[in-house]
C-alpha positions as CSV (number, residue, x, y, z in Angstrom):
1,X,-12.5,-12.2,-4.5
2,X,-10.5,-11.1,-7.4
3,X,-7.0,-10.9,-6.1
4,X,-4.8,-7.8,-7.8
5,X,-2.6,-7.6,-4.3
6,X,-0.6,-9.3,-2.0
7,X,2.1,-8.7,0.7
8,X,5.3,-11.0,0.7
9,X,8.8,-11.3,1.9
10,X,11.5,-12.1,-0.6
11,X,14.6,-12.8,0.0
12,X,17.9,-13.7,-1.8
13,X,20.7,-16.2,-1.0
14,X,23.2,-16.4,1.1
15,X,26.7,-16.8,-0.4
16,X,28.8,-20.0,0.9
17,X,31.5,-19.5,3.3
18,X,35.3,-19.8,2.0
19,X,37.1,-22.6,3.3
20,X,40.3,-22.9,5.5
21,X,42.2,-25.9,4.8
22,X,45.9,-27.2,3.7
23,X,47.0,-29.6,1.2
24,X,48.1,-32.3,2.8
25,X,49.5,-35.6,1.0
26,X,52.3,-38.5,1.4
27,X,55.5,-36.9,0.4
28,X,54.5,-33.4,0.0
29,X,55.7,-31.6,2.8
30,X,54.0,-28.2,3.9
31,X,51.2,-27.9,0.9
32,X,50.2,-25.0,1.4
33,X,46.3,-23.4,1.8
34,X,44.0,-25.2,-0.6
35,X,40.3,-24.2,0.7
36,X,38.1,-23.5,-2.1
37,X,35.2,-20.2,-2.7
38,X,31.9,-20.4,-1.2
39,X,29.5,-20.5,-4.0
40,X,27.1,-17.7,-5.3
41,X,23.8,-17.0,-3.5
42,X,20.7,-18.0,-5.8
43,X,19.1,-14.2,-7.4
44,X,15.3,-13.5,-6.3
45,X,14.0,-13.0,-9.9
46,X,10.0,-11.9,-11.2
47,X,9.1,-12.3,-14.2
48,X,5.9,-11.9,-16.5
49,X,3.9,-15.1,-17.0
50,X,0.8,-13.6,-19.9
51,X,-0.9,-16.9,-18.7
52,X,-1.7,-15.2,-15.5
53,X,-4.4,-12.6,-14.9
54,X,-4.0,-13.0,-10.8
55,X,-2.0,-12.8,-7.8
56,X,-4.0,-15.8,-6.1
57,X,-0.3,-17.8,-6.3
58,X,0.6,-14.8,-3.5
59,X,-2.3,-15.5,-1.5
60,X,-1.3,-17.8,0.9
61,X,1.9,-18.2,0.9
62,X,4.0,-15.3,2.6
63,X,8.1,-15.9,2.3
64,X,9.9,-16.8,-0.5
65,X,13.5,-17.3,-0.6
66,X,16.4,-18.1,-3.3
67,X,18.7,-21.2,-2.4
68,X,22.1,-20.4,-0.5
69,X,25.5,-20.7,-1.7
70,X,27.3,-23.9,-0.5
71,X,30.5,-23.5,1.7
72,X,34.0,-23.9,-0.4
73,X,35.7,-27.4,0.2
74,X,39.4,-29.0,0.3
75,X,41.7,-29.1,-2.8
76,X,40.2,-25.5,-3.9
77,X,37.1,-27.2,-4.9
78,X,34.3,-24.4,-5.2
79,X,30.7,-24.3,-3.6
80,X,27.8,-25.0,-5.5
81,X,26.1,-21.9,-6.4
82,X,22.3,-21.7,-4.8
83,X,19.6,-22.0,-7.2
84,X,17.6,-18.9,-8.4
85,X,14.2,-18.3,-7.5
86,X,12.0,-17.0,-10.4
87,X,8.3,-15.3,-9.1
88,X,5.9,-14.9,-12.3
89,X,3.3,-12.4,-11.6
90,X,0.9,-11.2,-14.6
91,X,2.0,-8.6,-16.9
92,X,0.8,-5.5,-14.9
93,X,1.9,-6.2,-11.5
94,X,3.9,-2.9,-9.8
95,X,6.1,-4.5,-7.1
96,X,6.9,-1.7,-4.1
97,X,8.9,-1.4,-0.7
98,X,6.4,-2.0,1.5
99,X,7.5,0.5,4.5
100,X,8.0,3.3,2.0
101,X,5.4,2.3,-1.2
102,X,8.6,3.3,-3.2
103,X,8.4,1.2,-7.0
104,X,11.2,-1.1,-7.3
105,X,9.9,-3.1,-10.2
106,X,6.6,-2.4,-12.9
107,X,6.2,-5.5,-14.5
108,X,4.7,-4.6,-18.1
109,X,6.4,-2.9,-21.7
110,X,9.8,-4.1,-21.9
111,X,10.2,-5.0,-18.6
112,X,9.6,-8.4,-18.7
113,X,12.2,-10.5,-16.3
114,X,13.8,-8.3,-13.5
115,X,16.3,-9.1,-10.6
116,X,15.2,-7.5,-7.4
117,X,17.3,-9.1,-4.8
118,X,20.8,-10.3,-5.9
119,X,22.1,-13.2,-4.3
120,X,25.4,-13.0,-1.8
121,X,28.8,-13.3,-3.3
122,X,30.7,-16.7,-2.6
123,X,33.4,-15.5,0.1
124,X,37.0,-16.6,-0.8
125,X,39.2,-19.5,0.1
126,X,42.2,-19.4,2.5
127,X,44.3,-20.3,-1.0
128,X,43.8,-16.4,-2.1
129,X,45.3,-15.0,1.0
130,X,48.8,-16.4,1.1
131,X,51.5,-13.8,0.8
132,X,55.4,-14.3,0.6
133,X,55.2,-12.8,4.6
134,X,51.6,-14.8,5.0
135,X,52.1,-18.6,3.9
136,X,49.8,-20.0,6.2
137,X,46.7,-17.9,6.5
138,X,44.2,-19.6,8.9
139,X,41.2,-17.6,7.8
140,X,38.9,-17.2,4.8
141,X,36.7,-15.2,3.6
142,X,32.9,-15.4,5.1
143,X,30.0,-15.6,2.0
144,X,27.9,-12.4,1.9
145,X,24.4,-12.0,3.7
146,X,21.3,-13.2,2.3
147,X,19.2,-9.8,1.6
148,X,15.8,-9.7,2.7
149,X,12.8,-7.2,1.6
150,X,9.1,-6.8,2.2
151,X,7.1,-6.0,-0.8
152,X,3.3,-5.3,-1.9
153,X,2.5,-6.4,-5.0
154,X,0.0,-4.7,-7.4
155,X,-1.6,-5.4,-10.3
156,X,-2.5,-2.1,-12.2
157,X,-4.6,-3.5,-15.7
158,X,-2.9,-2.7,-18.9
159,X,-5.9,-1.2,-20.7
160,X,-6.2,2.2,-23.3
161,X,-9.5,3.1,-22.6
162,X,-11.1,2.9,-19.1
163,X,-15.2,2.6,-18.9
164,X,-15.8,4.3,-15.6
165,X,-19.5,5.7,-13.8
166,X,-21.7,4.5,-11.0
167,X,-22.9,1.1,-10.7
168,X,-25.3,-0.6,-13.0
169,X,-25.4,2.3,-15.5
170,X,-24.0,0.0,-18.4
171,X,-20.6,-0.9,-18.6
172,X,-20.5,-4.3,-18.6
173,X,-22.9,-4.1,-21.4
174,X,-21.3,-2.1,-23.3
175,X,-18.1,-3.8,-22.8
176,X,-19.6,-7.4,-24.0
177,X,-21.3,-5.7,-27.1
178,X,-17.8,-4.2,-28.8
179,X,-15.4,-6.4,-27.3
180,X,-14.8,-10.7,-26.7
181,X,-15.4,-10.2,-23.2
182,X,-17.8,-11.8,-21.6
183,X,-18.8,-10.6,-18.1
184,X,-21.2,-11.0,-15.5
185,X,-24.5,-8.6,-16.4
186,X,-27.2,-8.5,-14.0
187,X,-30.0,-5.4,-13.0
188,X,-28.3,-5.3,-9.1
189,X,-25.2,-3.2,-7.9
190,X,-21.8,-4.8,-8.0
191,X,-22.5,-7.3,-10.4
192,X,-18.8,-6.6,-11.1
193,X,-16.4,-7.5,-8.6
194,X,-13.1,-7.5,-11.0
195,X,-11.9,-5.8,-13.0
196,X,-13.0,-7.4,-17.1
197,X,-10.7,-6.7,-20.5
198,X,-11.5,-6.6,-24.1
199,X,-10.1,-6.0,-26.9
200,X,-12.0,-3.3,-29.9
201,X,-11.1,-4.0,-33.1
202,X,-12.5,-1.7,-35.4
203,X,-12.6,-1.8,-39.5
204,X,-10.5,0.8,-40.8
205,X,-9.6,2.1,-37.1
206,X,-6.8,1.4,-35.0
207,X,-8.3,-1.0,-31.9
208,X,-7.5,-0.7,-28.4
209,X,-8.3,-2.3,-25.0
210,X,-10.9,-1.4,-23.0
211,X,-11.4,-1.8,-19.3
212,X,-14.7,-2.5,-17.6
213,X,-13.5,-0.9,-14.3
214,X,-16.0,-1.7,-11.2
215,X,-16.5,-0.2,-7.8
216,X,-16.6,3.5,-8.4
217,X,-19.5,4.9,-6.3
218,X,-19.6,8.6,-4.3
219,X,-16.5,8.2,-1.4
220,X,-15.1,5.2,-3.2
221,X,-11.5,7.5,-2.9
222,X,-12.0,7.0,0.5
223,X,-12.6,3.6,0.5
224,X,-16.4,3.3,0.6
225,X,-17.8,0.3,-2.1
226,X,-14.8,-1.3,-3.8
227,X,-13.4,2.4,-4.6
228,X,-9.7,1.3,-2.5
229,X,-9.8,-2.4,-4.5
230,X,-10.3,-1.0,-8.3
231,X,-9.5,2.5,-8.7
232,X,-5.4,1.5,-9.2
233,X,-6.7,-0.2,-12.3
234,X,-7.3,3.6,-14.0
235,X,-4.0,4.5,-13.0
236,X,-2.6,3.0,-17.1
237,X,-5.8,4.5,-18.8
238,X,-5.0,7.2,-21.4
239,X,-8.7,7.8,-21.7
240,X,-12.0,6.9,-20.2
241,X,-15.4,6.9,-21.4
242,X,-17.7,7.8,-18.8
243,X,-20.8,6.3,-18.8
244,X,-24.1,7.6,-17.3
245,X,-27.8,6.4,-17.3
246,X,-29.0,9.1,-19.4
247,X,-32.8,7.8,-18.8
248,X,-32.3,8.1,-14.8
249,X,-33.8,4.4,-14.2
250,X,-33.0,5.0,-11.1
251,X,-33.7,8.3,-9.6
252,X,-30.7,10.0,-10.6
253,X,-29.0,12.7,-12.0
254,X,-26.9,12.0,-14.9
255,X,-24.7,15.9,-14.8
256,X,-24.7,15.0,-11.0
257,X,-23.6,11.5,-11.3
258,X,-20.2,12.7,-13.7
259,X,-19.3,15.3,-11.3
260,X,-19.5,13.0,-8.2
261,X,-17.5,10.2,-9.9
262,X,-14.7,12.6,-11.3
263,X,-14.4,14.5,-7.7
264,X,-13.4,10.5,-6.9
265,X,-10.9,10.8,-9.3
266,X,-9.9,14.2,-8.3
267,X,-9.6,12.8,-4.6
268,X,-7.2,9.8,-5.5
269,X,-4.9,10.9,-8.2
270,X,-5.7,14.6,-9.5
271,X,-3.1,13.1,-12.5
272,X,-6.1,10.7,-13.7
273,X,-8.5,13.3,-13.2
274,X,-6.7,15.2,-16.0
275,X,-7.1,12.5,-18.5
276,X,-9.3,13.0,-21.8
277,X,-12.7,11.9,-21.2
278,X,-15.7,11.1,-23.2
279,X,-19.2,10.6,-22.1
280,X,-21.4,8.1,-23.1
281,X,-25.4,8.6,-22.6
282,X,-26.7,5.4,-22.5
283,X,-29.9,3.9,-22.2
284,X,-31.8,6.4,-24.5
285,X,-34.0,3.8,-25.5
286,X,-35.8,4.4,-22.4
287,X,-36.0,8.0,-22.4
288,X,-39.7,9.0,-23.3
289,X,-41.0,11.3,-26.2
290,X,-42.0,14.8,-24.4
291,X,-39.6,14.9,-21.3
292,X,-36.7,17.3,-21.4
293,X,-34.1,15.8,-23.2
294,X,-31.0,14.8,-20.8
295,X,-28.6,14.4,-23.7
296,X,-29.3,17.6,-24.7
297,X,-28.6,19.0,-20.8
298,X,-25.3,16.4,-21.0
299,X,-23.7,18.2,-24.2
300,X,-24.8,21.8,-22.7
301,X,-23.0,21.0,-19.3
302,X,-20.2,19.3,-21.0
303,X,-19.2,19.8,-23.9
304,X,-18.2,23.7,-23.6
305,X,-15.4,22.1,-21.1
306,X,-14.4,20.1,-23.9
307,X,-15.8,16.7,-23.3
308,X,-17.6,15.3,-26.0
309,X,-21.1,13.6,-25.3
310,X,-22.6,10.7,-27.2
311,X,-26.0,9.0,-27.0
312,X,-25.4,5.5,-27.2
313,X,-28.1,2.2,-26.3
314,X,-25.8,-0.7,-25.0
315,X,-29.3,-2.7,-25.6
316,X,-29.6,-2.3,-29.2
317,X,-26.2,-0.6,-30.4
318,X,-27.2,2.5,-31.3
319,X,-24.5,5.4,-31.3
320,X,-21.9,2.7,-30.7
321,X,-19.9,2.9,-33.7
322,X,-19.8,6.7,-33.6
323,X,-18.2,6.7,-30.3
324,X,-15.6,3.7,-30.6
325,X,-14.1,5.7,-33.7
326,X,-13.6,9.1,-31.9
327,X,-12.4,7.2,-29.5
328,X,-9.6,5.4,-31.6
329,X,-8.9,8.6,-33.3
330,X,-8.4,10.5,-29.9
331,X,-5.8,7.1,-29.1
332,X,-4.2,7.7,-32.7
333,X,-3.2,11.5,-31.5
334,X,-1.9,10.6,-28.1
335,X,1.5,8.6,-27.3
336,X,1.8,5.3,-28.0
337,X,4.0,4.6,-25.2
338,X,2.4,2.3,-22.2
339,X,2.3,4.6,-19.2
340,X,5.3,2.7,-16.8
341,X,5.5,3.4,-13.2
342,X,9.4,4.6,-13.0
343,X,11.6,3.3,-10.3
344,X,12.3,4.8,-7.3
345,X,13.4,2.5,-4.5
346,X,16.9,0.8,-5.5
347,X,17.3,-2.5,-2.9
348,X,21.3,-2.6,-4.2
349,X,21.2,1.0,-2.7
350,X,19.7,0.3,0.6
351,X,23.0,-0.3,3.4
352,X,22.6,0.5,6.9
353,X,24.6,3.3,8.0
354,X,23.9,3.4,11.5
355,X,26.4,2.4,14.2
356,X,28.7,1.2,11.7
357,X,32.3,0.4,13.7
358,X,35.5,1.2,11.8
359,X,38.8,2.3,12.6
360,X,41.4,5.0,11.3
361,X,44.8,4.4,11.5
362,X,48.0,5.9,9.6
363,X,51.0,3.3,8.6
364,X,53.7,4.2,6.8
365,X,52.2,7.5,6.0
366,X,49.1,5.5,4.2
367,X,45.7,5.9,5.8
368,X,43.9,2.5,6.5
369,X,40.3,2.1,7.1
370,X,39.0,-1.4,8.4
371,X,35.7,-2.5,9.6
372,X,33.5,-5.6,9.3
373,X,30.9,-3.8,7.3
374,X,33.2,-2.2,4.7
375,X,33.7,-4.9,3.4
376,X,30.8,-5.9,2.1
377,X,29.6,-2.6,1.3
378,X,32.2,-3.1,-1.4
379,X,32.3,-6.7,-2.5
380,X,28.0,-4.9,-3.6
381,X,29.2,-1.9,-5.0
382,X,30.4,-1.2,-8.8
383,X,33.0,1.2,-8.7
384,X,33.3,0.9,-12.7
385,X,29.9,2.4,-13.0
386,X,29.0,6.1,-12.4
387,X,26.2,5.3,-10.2
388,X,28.1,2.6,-8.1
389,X,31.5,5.7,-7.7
390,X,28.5,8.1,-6.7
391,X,27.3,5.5,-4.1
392,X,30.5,4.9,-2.7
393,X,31.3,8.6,-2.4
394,X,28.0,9.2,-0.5
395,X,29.1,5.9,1.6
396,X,32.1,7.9,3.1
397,X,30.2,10.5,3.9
398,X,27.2,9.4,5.5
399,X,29.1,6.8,7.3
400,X,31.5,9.3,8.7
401,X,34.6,8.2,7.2
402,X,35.4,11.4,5.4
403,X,35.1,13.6,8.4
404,X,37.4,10.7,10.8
405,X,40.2,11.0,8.2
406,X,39.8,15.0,8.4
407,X,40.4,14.6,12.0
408,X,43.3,12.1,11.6
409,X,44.6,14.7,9.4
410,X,44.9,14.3,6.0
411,X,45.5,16.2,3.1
412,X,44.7,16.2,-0.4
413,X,47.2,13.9,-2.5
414,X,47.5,11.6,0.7
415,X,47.0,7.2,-0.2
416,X,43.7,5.8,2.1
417,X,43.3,2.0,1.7
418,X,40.2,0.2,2.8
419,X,40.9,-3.6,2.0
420,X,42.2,-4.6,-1.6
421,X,41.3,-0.4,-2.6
422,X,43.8,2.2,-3.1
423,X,43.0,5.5,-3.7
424,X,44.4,9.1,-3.5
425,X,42.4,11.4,-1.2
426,X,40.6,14.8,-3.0
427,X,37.9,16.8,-1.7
């Protein structure tokens, strides 16, 4: 089975520990600290691989982790960092929380190489926390956590022009005729079963890639046929040619069969539904002289609603040409931009709030905040950066800081410090 999804863990390194130790050599007396950083936890990194066209890599293999920081030594010597872990995935693949099915990565455009989970920070040696008052601190600093995620990974073909309809009516074809591709073609359902690229290059016409995309049938939104496994790959279509059995080989109704297959589309994304369509009657070889002409009762139907209809044979190529050019000129009028599936889960953003101990106390007219976890929140936070300030201002009030110091009472223009910080308070 063609495999375009897959459910992993990731996770990032742990940063090394800072070391506690004290220089200590013949005739030098009272050294002093001397324990070295912990090193850097390894970064849990994907990146495109255009030799890949699968997620099978993800298929039986679950966790995947980035190396861990070492531990800081004697005589200030620094841990080794822990190695990176890069993940290539085809161009394509949409990487989301899997609890939420928030984006945190689309793999295709620019985005080519992305850090999802950054590695812990190395925590510091007992040698950075001497003081004139403090000459023998007998404590470092621990690394940071390892940060762990559960993804789903999709892969969403990059492709301009969709060929959608009911099985069996054509596509494939179709596809093998004006394209390189070279699928499956056989006279039984579901000779498809993955999705099949190609590339149209046209003579005076700008080309584009096509998308033989299987599975559609009546309730394939809900998940009957392959509808759940395929119907992601029209999500990056700007267009789709639909294409219908104008002959009715098989007992059909060609208007009937369009309406079914785009109340499918209506059912899964009413964005795709939206999309510029064109219709493509095939098999009119087979229609015979004296019946009621269906392409006739296709343009009637349609085309008032704006959807052009051409009569095409994928046997013999007749029509072909005529519709791969409007087709390229319809591509020629829309935006050239890829369509990108935006961010909306940020990992960096995601601290637990709940039951978060701190404490609140007033020296020497300065307010001082302490707690195990505020710390880390910000050795991970970027107060140089809009976004990081706006993060840390949302982390006082969420966590309940703001409204302690209110009760501790203070005023504006008061000093709070929270670790090697300093700042004056403002509402």
């Amino acid at each position: 089975m063609f495999a375009d999804r897959a459910r992993i863990i990731i996770r990032s390194g742990k940063g090394g520990d800072g070391h506690c130790s004290f220089r200590r050599e013949l005739y030098v007396a009272n050294g002093g600290p001397d324990g070295g950083d912990g090193g850097r936890g390894g970064d849990l990194i994907f990146e495109v691989d255009k030799g890949l066209n699968t997620l099978v890599d993800f298929r039986h293999k679950r966790k995947f982790a980035a190396g861990d920081g070492e531990q800081g030594g004697k005589r200030r010597c620094h841990g080794k960092d822990g190695k990176d872990l890069i993940l290539r995935v085809p161009e394509g693949t949409v990487i989301k929380e899997f609890n939420t099915g928030k984006v945190i990565a689309d793999m295709s455009g620019d985005n080519q190489r992305q850090v999802i989970l950054k590695g812990g920070k190395g925590g510091l040696g007992n040698m950075h926390f001497a003081t004139a008052t403090m000459q023998v601190p007998k404590y470092a600093q621990p690394g940071q956590p390892a940060r762990e995620l559960e993804v789903t990974l999709e892969l969403k073909v990059i492709a301009d022009v969709g060929l959608i309809g009911f099985p069996n009516v054509g596509k494939s074809t179709l596809l093998s005729r004006v394209t390189n591709a070279e699928p499956k073609i056989a006279n039984y359902h579901f000779t498809t079963l993955n999705p099949n690229l190609g590339v149209v290059d046209l003579e005076g016409g700008k080309g584009f890639v096509m998308a033989d995309i299987p599975g559609l049938i009546e309730g394939a939104s809900e998940g009957a046929g392959l509808g759940h496994e395929f119907l992601r790959h029209i999500e990056r279509t700007k267009m789709m040619i639909h294409v219908v059995d104008a002959a009715g080989t098989e007992g059909r109704d060609p208007v009937e069969d369009i309406y079914k297959i785009n109340q499918e589309l209506e059912a899964y994304n009413p964005d795709i539904a939206m999309r510029p369509q064109v219709i493509a009657a095939n098999k009119t070889d087979l229609i015979f002289a004296g019946d009621e002409d269906p392409v006739e009762r296709l343009r009637e139907e349609f085309e008032p609603k704006g959807i052009k209809v051409f009569p095409i044979s994928g046997v013999s190529g007749k029509g072909i040409s005529e519709l791969l050019y409007y087709v390229s000129e319809c591509l020629r009028n829309m935006d050239d931009d890829p369509v990108i599936f935006k961010q909306e889960y940020f990992p960096e953003d995601e601290l637990i709030y709940e039951e978060l101990p701190f404490t609140v106390v007033k020296e020497d007219g300065i307010y001082v905040i302490e707690g195990p976890k505020i710390e880390k929140m910000l050795g991970y936070t970027n107060l140089d950066s809009e976004k990081g300030f706006a993060f840390f201002q949302r982390f006082l009030k969420e966590t309940g800081i703001l409204s302690q110091l209110e009760e501790a009472g203070i005023q504006e223009g008061d000093t709070v410090r929270m670790y090697g910080l300093q700042f004056d308070y403002y509402k």
